[in-house]
C-alpha positions as CSV (number, residue, x, y, z in Angstrom):
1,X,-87.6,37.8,87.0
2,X,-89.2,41.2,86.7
3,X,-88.3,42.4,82.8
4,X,-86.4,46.0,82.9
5,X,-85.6,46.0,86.8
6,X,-82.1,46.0,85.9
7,X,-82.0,48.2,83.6
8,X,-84.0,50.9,85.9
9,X,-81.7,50.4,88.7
10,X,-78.5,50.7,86.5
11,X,-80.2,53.9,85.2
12,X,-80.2,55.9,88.4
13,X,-84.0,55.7,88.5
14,X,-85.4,57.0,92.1
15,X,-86.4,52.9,93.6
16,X,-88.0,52.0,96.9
17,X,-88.5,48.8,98.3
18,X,-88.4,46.7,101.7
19,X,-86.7,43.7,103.5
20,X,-89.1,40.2,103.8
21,X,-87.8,38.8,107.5
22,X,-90.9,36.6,107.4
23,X,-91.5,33.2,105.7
24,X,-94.0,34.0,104.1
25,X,-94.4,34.3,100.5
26,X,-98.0,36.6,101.5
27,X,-96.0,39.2,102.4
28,X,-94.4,39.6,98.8
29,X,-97.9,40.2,97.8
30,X,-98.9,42.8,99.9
31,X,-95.7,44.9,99.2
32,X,-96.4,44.3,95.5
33,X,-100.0,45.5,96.2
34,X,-98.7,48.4,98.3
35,X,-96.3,50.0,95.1
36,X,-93.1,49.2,96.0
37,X,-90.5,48.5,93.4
38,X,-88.8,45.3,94.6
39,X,-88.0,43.4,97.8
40,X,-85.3,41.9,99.1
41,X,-85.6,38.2,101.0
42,X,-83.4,38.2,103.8
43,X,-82.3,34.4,103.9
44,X,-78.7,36.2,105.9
45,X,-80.5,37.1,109.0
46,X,-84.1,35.4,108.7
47,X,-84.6,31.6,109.0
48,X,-85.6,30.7,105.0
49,X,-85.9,27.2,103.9
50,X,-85.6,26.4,100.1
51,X,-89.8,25.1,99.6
52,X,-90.5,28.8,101.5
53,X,-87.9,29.9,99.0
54,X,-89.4,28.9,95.9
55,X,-93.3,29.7,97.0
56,X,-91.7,32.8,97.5
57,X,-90.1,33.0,93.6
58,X,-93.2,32.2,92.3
59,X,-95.1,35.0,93.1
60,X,-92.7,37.3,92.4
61,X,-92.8,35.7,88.7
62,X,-96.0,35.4,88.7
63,X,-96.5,39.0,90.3
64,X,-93.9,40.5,87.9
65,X,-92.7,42.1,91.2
66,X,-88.5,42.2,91.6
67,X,-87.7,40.4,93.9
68,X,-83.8,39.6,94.8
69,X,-82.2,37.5,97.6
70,X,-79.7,38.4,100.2
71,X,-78.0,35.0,100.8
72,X,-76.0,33.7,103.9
73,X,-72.6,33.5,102.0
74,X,-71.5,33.2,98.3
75,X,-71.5,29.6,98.1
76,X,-72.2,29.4,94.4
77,X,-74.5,26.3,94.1
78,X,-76.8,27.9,96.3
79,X,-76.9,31.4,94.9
80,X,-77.3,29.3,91.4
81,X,-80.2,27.6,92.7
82,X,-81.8,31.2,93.9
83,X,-81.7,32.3,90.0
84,X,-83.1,29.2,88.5
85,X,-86.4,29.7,91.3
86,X,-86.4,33.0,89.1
87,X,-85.4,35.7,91.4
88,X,-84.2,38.5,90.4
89,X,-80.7,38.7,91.5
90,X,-78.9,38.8,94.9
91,X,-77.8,41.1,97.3
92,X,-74.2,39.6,98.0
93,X,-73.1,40.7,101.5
94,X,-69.8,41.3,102.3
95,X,-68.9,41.9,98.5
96,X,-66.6,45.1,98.6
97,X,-63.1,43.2,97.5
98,X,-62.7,42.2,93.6
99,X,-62.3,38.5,94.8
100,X,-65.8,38.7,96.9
101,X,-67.1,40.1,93.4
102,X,-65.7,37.9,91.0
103,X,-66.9,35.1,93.3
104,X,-70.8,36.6,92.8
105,X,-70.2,37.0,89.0
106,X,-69.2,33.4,88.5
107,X,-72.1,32.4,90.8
108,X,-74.6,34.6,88.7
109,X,-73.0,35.0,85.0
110,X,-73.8,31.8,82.5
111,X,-70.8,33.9,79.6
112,X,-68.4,33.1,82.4
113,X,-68.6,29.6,82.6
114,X,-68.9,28.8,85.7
115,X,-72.8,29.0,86.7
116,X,-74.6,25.4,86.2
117,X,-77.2,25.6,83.5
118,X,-80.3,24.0,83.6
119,X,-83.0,25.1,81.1
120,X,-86.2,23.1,82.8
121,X,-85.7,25.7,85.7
122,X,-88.7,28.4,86.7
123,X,-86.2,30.6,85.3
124,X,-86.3,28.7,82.1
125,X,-89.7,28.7,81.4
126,X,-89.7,24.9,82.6
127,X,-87.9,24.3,79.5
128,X,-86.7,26.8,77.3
129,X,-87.1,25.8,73.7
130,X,-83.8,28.1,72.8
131,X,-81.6,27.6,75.4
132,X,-78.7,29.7,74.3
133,X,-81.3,33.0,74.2
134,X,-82.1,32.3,77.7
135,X,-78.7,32.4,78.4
136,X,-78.0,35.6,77.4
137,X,-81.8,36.6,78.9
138,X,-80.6,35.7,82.4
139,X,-77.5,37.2,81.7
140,X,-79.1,40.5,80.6
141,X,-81.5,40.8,83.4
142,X,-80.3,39.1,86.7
143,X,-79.2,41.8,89.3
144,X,-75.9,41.9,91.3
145,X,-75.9,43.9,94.1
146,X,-72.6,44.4,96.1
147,X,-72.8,45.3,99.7
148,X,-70.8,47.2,101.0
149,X,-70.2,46.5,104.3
150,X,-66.5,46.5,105.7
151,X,-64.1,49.0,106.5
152,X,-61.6,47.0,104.0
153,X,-63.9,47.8,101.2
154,X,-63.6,51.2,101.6
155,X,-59.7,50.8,100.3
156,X,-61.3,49.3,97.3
157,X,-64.2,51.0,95.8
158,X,-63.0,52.2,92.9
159,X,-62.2,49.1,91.7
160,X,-64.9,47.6,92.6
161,X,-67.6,50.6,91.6
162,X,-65.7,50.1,88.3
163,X,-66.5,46.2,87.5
164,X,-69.2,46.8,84.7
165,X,-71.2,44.0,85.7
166,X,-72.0,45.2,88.9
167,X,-75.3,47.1,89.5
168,X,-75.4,48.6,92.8
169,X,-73.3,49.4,95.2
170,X,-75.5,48.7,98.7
171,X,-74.1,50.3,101.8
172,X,-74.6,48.5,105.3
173,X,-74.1,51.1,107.2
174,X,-75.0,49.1,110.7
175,X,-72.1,46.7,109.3
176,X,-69.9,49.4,108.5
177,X,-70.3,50.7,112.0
178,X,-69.1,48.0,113.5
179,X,-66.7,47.3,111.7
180,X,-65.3,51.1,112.0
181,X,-65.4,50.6,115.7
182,X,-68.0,52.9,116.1
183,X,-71.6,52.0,118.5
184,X,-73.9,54.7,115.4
185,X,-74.8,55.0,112.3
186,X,-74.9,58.3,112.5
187,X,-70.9,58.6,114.1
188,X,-68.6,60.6,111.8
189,X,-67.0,57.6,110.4
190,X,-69.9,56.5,109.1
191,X,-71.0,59.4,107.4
192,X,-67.8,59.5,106.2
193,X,-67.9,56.4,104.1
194,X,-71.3,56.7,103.0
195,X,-70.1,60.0,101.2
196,X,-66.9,57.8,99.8
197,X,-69.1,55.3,98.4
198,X,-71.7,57.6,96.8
199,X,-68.3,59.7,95.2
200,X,-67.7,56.0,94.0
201,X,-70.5,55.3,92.1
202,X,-70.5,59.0,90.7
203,X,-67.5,58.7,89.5
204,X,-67.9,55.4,87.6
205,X,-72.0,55.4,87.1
206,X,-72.7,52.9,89.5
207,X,-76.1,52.9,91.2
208,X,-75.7,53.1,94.8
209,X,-78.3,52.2,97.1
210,X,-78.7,52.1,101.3
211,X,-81.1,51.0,104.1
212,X,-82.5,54.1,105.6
213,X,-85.4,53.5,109.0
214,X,-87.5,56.0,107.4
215,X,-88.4,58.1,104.1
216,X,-87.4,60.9,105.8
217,X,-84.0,60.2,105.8
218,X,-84.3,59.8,101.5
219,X,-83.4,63.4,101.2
220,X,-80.4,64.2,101.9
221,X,-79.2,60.7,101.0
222,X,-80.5,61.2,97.2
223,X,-78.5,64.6,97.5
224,X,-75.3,62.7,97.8
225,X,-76.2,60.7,94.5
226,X,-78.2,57.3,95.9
227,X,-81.4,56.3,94.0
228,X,-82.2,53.0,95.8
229,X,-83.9,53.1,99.0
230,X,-84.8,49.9,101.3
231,X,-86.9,51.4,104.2
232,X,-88.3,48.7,106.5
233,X,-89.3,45.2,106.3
234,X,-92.4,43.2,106.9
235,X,-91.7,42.6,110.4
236,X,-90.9,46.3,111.1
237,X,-94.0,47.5,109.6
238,X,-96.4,44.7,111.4
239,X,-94.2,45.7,114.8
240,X,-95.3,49.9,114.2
241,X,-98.8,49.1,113.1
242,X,-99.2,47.1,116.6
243,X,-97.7,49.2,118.7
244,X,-99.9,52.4,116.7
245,X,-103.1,50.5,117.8
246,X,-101.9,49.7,121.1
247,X,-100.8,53.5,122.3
248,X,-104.3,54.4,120.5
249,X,-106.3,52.0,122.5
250,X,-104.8,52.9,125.4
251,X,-105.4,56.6,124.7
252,X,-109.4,55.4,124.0
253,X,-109.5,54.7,127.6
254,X,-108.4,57.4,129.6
């Protein structure tokens, strides 16, 4: 895992970075090599298989580029294994009740005494020769991220904002849409609860962070108090690049 990521995102610092739909663990490198701060693998929506998984940890440890997990549910044997390939932490979907958050904490947390421990992990060093500092290493450093994603979370952010060992709070707003009963992003409602989560993490120094489909929505989103932005993904930008070059060739020959 990247050294200091956590520490940057739980001090507010300004971060962009990018969903990974593909399976590819090439496209971690280019978003490295392109200066974004971290990216998230999107094993909830995008076919992952664990040996993709781990190619894909490797280079982000080798790389010294962040690089967390959103997993397909909080089964805790599986978000352990994600950490021992050495990713940086998780983005835990669906995580705006306490019990959804004390679920990811035992998953994540060695102090709690719940997580399996293994020190011959990439995580480990393949063998650490202290295991009880690499402990409180992983502790220190892996990254929890709570999405919030459900109109019943918004009943319960202050409680959850307020769980120290929570780093981010990460709105969903497509999620929150539906589950609002609304067809936009951009519908009242919405807008509405992004502005209730972002007073959340205000009021109790939590980071907040969002998807936005481009820069230009940064803005007025940072105005409200976010500092971690997630704009795209490496389908998304191979999809615009394509269809750039195909309008322009078109254009070419006319």
């Amino acid at each position: 895992m990247a050294v200091g990521f956590r520490d940057a995102v739980r001090d507010g610092r300004r971060l962009l970075g990018a969903f990974v739909k593909s399976a590819s663990h090439q496209s971690l490198e280019l978003l490295a090599r392109a200066g974004q701060d971290f990216a998230i693998v999107d094993a909830e929506h995008a076919p992952f298989d664990f040996a993709t998984l781990d190619a894909m940890a490797a280079v982000s440890c080798g790389a010294g580029f962040p690089v967390l997990v959103r997993p397909p549910t909080l089964e805790a044997g599986f978000i352990g294994q994600l950490l021992d390939l050495g990713f940086a932490g998780v983005l835990a979907p669906h995580a705006g009740t306490v019990g959804a958050v004390q679920q990811v904490l035992d998953a994540t947390r060695y102090d709690r005494g719940r997580r399996g421990f293994s020190p011959s992990t990439r995580a480990g060093g393949f063998g650490a020769p202290d295991p009880v500092a690499y402990r409180q290493r992983a502790d220190a450093e892996t990254s929890v991220w709570c999405q919030i994603e459900d109109a019943a979370a918004l009943d319960a952010l202050d409680v959850v904002a307020a769980i120290p060992e929570v780093d981010c709070l990460f709105i969903g707003r497509a999620d929150l849409a539906a589950s609002l009963g609304v067809a936009r992003q951009d519908d009242s409602k919405v807008v509405a609860a992004v502005h209730a989560i972002a007073d959340a993490g205000r009021r109790h120094g939590r980071a907040v962070g969002v998807y936005v489909g481009s820069v230009d929505e940064v803005p007025d989103l940072a105005a409200l108090g976010i500092s971690v932005f997630v704009c795209g993904s490496d389908q998304s930008f191979m999809l615009a690049q394509g269809r750039a070059n195909r309008r322009a060739f078109d254009r070419s020959g006319t």
